[in-house]
BAPA-338877 format. One record per residue (C-alpha): x, y, z. Coordinates in nm, 3 decimals. Layout:
BEGIN
{atom {X Y Z}};
...
This chain:
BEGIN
{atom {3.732 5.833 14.303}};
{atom {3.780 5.981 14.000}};
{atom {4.021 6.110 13.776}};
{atom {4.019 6.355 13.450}};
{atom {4.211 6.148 13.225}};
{atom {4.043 6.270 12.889}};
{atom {4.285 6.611 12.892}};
{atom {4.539 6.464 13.126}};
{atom {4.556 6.844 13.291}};
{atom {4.570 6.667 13.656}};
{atom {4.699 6.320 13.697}};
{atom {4.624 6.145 14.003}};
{atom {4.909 5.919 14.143}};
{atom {4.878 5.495 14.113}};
{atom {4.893 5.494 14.477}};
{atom {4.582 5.695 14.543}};
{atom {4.407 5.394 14.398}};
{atom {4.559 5.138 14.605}};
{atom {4.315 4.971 14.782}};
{atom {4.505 4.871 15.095}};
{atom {4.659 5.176 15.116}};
{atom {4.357 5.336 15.048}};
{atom {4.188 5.172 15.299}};
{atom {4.418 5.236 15.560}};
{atom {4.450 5.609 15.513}};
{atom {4.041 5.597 15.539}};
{atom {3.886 5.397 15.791}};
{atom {3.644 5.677 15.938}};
{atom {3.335 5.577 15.907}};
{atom {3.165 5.896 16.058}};
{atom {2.950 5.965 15.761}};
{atom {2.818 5.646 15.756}};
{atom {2.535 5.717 16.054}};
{atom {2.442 6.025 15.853}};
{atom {2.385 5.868 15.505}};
{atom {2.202 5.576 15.665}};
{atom {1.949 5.834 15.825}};
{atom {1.843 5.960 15.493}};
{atom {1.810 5.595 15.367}};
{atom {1.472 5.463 15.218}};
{atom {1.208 5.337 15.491}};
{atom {1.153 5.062 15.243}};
{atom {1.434 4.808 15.199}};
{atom {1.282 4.738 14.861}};
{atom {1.421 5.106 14.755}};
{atom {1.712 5.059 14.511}};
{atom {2.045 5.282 14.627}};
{atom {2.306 5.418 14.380}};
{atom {2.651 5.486 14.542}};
{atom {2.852 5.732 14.301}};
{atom {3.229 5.742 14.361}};
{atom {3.197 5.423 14.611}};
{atom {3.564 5.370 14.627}};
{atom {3.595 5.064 14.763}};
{atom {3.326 5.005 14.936}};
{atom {3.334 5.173 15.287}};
{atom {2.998 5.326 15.286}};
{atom {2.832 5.110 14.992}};
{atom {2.915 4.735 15.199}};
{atom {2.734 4.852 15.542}};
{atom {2.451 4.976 15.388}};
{atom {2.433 4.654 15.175}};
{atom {2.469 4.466 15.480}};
{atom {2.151 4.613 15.661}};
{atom {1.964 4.487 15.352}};
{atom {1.921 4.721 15.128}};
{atom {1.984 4.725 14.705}};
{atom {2.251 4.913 14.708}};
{atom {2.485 4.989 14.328}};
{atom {2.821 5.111 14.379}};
{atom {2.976 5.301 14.075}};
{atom {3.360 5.387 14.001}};
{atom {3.602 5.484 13.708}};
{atom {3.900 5.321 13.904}};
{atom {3.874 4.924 13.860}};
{atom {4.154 4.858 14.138}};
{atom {3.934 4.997 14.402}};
{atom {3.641 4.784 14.269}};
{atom {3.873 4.512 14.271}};
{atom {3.886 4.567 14.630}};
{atom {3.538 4.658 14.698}};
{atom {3.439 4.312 14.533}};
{atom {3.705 4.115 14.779}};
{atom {3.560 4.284 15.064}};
{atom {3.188 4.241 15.013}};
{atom {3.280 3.874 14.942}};
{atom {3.428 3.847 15.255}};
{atom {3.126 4.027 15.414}};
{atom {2.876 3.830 15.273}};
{atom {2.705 4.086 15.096}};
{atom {2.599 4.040 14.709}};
{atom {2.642 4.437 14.562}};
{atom {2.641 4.530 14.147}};
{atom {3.016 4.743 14.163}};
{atom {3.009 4.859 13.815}};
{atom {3.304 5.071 13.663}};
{atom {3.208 5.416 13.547}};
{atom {3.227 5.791 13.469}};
{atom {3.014 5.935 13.673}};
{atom {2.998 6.262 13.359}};
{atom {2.836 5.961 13.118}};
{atom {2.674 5.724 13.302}};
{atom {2.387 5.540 13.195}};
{atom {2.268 5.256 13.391}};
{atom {1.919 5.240 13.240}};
{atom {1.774 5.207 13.574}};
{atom {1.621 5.465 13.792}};
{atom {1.683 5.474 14.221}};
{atom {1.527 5.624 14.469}};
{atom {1.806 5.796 14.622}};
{atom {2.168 5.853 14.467}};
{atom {2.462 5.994 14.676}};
{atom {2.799 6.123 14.607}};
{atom {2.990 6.095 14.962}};
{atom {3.348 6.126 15.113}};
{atom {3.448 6.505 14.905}};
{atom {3.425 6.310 14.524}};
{atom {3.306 6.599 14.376}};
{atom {3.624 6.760 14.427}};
{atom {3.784 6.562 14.147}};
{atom {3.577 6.725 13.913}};
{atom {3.802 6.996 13.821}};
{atom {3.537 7.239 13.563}};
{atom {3.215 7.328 13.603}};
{atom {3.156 7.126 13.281}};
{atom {3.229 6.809 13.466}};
{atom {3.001 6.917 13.750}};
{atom {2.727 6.988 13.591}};
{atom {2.739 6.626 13.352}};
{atom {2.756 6.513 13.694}};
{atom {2.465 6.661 13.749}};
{atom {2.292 6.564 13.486}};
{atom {2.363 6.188 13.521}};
{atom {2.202 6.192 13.870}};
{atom {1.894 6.320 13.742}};
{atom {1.890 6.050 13.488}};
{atom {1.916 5.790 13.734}};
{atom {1.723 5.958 14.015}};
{atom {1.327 5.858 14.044}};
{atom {1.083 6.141 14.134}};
{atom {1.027 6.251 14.453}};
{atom {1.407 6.072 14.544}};
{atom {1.679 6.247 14.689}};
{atom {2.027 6.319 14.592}};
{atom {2.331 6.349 14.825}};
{atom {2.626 6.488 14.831}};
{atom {2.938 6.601 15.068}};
{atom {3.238 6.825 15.027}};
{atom {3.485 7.053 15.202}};
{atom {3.392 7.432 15.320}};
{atom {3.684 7.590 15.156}};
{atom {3.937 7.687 15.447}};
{atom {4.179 7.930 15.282}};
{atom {4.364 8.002 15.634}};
{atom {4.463 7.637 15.643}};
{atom {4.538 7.621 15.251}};
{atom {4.817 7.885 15.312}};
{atom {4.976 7.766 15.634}};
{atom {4.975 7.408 15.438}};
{atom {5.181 7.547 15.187}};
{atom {5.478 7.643 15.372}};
{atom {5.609 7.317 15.483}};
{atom {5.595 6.972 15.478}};
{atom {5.397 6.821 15.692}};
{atom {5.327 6.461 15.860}};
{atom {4.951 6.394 15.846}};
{atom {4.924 5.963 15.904}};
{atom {5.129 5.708 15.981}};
{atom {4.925 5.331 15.969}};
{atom {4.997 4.991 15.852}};
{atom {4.786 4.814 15.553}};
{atom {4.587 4.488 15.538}};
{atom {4.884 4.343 15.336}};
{atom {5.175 4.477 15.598}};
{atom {5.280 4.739 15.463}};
{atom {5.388 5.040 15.732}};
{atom {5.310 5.356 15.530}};
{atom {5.357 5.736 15.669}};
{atom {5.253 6.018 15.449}};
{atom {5.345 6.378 15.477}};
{atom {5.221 6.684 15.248}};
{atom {5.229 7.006 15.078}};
{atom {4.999 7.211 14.899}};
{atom {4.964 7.468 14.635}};
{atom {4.678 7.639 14.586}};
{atom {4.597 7.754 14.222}};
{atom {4.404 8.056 14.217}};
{atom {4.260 8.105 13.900}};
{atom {4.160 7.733 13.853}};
{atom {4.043 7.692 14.229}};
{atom {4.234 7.409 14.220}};
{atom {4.412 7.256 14.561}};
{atom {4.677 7.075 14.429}};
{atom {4.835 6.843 14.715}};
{atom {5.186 6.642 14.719}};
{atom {5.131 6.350 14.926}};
{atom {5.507 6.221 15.022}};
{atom {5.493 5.858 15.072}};
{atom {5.710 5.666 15.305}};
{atom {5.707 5.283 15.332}};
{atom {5.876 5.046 15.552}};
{atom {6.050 5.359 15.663}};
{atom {6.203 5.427 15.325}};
{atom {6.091 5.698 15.103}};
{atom {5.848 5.568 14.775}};
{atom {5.760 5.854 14.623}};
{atom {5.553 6.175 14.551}};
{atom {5.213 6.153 14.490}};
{atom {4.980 6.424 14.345}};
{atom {4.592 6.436 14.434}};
{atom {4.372 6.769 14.277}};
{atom {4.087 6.953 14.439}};
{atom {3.833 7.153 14.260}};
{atom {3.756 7.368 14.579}};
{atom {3.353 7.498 14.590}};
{atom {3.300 7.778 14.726}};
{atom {2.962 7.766 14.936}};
{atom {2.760 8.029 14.728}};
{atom {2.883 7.914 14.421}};
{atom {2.771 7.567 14.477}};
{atom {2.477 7.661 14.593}};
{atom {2.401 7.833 14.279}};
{atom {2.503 7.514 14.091}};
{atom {2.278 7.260 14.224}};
{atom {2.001 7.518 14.170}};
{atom {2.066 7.610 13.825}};
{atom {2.108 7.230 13.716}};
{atom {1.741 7.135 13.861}};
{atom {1.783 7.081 14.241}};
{atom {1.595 7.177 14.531}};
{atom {1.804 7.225 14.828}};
{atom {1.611 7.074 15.152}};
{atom {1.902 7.064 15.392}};
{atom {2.222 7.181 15.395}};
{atom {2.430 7.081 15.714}};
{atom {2.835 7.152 15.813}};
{atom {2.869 6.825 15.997}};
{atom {2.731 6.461 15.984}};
{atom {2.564 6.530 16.331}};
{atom {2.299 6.759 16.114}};
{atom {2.429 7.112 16.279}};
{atom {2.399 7.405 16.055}};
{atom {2.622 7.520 15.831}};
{atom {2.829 7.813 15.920}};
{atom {3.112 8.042 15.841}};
{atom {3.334 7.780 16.023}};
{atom {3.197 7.432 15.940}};
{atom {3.449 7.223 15.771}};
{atom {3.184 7.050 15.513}};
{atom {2.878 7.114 15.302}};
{atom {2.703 6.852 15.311}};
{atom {2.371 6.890 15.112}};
{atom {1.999 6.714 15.096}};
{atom {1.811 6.766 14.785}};
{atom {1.552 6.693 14.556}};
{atom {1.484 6.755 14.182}};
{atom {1.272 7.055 14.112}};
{atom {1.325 7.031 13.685}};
């Protein structure tokens, strides 16, 4: 994940990057099938994992025996992507970054950007570094991935007007958290701005607030053209279907073209 703290605008809450409750909130791993698809024939192909979190998609992938790098600005989740590998038995380079100024000196043959990251990059500014860092690291002929949300404004709105329960689980350390939230949606900035209302052990903890730079799907399309990308696919779900007026993702496949 990632987190603007150079002008401190939007300020993600310390329990956003708690691993175990982290990884209880996201133990999905329907993406996973799609990202493997577009893997390297060659397990000799070096893998860059932007925004790996801690580790759902990047230990898996490391485990069918690929080279896999993991990158993140948050070191508690790499804390706990580094305990879990461990435990896995996998050997994976989790290095901590910002993905707007990285520079790994190394060059892979496909880099991906997975689970809605990009929507913590709050200007287009940030985006296109972004951008411009996965070129840097990305070999010719390679291919870059990414996934986000298909802007649903219906379900913005309705989310606005009350609070509202959305998971209840227990963490690896005991803990029996519930969450509920509210949004606000800020206009001008295109900003989703979320209150997740934590509740643990059955008492209340506190309020937690998590910011989404919402891309609209013309607009984004425009941006990965403009900064040198060639868009090969672009699918609404991880089964590959097409994207459409109601598909809750973009999820894109491309390749450099500058």
């Amino acid at each position: 994940m990632l987190e603007d703290k150079k002008e401190n605008t939007y300020s993600v809450g310390d329990l956003i990057y708690d691993g175990s409750i982290y990884d209880g909130m996201n133990t999905s791993l329907a993406d996973l099938d799609f990202y493997k698809r577009w893997l390297p024939k060659n397990k000799e192909a070096r893998i860059l994992e932007l925004c790996c979190g801690t580790g759902r998609l990047t230990i898996p992938i490391a485990k069918d025996g690929f080279h896999i790098t993991g990158v993140d600005y948050t070191p508690s989740m790499l804390e706990k992507a580094n305990k879990k590998a461990s435990e896995a038995g996998v050997t994976i380079d989790f290095i901590e970054g910002d993905i707007r100024n990285l520079d790994l000196q190394e060059q892979y043959d496909l880099v991906f950007i997975p689970f809605n990251s990009i929507h913590h990059l709050y200007k287009n500014e940030d985006l296109f570094k972004a951008f411009s860092v996965v070129k840097k690291h990305l070999k010719k002929g390679g291919l870059f991935l990414l996934d986000c949300f298909n802007p649903n404004i219906q379900f913005i709105v309705e989310s606005e007007k009350q609070l509202k329960k959305v998971i209840q689980y227990t963490t690896d350390d005991g803990r029996n958290v519930e969450i509920k939230e509210i949004m606000t949606y800020e206009s001008a900035a295109q900003i989703n701005h979320i209150e997740w209302h934590y509740f643990i052990n059955g008492t209340f903890d506190s309020v937690q607030d998590i910011y989404m730079r919402m891309f609209f799907s013309q607009e984004l399309d425009t941006y990965l053209k403009i900064n040198g990308f060639d868009i090969i696919h672009k699918f609404g779900s991880f089964e590959s279907a097409a994207f459409a007026d109601d598909s809750e993702k973009q999820i894109f496949v491309c390749q450099q073209t500058i």
